[in-house]
C-alpha positions in Angstrom: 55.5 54.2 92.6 57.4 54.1 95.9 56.6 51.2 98.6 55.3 51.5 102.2 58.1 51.2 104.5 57.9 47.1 104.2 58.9 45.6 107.5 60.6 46.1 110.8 64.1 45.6 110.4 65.5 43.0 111.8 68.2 44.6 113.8 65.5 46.0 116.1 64.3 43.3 117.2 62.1 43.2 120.5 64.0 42.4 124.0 61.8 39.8 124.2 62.6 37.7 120.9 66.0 38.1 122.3 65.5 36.7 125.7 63.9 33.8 123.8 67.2 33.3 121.5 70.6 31.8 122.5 72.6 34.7 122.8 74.8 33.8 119.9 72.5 33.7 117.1 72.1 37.4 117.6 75.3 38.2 116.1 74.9 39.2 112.7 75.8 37.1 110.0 78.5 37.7 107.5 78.4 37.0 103.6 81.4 34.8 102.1 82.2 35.4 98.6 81.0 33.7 96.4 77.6 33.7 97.2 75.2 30.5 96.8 74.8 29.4 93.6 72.0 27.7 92.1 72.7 25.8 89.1 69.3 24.4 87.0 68.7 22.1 83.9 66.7 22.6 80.2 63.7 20.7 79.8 62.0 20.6 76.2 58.5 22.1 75.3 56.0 23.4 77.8 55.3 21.6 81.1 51.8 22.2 82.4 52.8 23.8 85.8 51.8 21.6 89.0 52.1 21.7 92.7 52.6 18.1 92.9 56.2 17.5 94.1 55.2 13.8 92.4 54.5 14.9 89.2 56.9 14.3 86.4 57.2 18.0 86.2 59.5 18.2 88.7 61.2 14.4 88.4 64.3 16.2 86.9 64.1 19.6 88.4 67.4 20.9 90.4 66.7 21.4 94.2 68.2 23.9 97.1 66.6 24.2 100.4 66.3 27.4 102.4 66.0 27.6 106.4 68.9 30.1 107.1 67.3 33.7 108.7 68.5 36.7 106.5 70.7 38.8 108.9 71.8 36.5 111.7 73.7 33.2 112.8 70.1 31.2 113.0 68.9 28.7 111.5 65.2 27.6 111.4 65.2 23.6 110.6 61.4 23.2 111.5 60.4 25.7 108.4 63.5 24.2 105.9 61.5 25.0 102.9 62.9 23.3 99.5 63.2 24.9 96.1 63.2 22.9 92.5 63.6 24.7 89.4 64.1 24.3 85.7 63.9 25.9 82.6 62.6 25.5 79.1 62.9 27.9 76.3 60.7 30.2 77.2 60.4 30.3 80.9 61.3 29.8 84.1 59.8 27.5 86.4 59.9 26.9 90.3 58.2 24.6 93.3 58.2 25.6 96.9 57.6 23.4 99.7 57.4 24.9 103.0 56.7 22.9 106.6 54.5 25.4 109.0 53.0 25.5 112.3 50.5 28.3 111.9 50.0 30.3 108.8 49.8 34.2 108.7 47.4 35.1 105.7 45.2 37.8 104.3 41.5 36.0 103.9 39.5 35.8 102.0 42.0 35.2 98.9 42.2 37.5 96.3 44.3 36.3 93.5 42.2 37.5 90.6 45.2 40.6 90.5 48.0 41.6 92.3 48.1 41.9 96.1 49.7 45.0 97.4 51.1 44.3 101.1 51.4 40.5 100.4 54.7 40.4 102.2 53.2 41.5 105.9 51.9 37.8 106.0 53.7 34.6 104.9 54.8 34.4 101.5 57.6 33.0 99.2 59.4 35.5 97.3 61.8 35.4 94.2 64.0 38.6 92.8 65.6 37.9 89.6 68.0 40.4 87.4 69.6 39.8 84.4 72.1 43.2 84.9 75.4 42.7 86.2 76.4 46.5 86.0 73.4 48.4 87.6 72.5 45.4 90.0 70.1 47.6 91.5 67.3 47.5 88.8 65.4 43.5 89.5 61.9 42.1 89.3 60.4 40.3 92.6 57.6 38.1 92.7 55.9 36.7 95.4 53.3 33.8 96.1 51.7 33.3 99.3 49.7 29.9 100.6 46.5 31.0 99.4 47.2 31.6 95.7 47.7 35.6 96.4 50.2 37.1 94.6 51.7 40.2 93.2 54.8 41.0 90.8 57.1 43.8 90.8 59.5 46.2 88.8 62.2 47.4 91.5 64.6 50.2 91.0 66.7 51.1 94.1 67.9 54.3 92.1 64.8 55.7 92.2 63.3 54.0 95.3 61.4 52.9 93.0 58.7 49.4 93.4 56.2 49.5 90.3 53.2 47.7 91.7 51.5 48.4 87.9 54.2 46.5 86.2 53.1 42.6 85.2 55.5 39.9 83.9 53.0 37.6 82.4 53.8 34.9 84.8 51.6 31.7 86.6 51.1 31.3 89.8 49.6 28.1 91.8 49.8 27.2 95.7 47.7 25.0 97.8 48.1 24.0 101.6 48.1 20.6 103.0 46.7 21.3 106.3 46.5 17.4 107.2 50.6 17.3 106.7 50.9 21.2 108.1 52.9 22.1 104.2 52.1 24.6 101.9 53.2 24.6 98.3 53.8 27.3 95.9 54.3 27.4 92.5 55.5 29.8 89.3 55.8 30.0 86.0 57.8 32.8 84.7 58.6 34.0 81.3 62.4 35.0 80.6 61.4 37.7 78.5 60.2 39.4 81.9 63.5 39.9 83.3 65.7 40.0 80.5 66.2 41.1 76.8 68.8 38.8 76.0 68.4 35.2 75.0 68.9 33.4 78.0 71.4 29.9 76.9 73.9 27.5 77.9 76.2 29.4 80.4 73.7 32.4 81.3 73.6 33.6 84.7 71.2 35.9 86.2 71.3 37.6 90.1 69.0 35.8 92.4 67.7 36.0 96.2 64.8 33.7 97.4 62.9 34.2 100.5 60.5 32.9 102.6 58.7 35.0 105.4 56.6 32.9 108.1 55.3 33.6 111.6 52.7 35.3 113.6 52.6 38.8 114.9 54.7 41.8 114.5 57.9 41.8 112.4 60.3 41.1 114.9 58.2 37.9 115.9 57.9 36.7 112.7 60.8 34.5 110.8 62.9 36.3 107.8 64.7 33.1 106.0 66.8 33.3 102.7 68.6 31.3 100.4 71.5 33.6 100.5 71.8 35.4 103.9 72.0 39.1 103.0 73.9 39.8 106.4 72.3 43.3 107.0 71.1 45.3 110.0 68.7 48.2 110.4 67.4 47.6 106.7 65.0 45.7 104.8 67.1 42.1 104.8 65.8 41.2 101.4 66.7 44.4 99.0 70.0 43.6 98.8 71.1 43.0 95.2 75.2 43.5 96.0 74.2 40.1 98.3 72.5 38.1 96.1 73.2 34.9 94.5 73.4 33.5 91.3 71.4 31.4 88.9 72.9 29.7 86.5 71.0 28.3 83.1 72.7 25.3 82.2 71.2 22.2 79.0 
């Protein structure tokens, strides 16, 4: 099934964003090999999945942090969003935590099945591939502050975005208006993205995103883990700039 074009690109940008930017962090960024890495422990059995950054879920979880935009030299340190994640046997587990100001959402919630669209309001995304040779077949999942979400089968080769696919996964995500953070949270089974028993040493190719903001695309703030560097495309479909995940007991 193909996709609706998905977003503005960022290199068109409105003459009025720019006016409001330094003139510096419109030059394009530029990706530095290698890319980010992200490096996450084994934990036994089957933790019950939690949004509580508290909980002892998370008490051993590795950590990143994400506030970079996708495709130029800015950084967004009032929406620096942090990442933990872990994995056990079976799955693969993550936490978001993500300051706002406003939030940008489709109401009322629907999360009783996917959510076609999700990403044209503020959401977390993850796009995970175990193939090292066609790079350009991944799954994406996304979560957004009220519990929506959707999963996806992507295949660039094809043009190619298979709303009807379904990993299996769980989702959670609440919002703390009083403290102005919203949380999301997954739990995603390695069988969905690969075949292969995933082990000491495996590594799999990995972007995270986060979109926020109000109004049209070029308004609205584009941030990932590792910058994709790209202009006058979609920043986020951009397997040969992803990152890697590395499984590690």
């Amino acid at each position: 099934m193909s996709r609706p074009n998905r977003r503005v690109f960022l290199g068109t940008a409105t003459a009025a964003l720019t006016a409001a930017l330094p003139a510096f962090s419109q030059e394009p960024c530029s990706v530095q090999q290698p890319t980010a890495s992200f490096t996450i422990r084994h934990a036994k059995g089957s933790p019950a999945l939690s949004l509580n950054p508290d909980a002892s879920v998370w008490k051993h979880a590795a950590s990143e942090s994400m506030y970079k935009d996708c495709s130029r030299q800015i950084d967004y340190p009032h929406l620096k969003s942090e990442i933990r994640a872990f994995w056990t046997d079976t799955d693969l587990y993550f936490l978001f935590r993500c300051p706002y100001t406003v939030l940008n959402l489709f109401l009322p919630a629907s999360n009783s099945g996917p959510r076609v669209g999700l990403w044209d309001r503020d959401v977390v995304e993850m796009f995970l591939g175990d193939d090292w040779t066609n790079i350009r077949h991944y799954r994406e999942f996304e979560i957004a502050p009220t519990g929506d979400w959707i999963d996806l089968a992507i295949d660039l080769d094809h043009k190619s975005y298979n709303h009807d696919w379904r990993s299996g996964w769980h989702t959670m995500a609440r919002i703390d208006e009083a403290n102005k953070v919203w949380y999301a949270a997954a739990r995603i089974p390695l069988s969905a993205i690969s075949a292969k028993p995933v082990q000491d040493g495996t590594k799999w190719r990995m972007n995270l995103y986060r979109i926020d903001g109000l109004g049209a695309d070029p308004q609205r703030h584009f941030l990932c883990w590792q910058p994709t560097c790209v202009q006058n495309r979609d920043p986020n479909h951009v397997p040969e700039h992803f990152g890697t995940l590395v499984f590690t007991k």
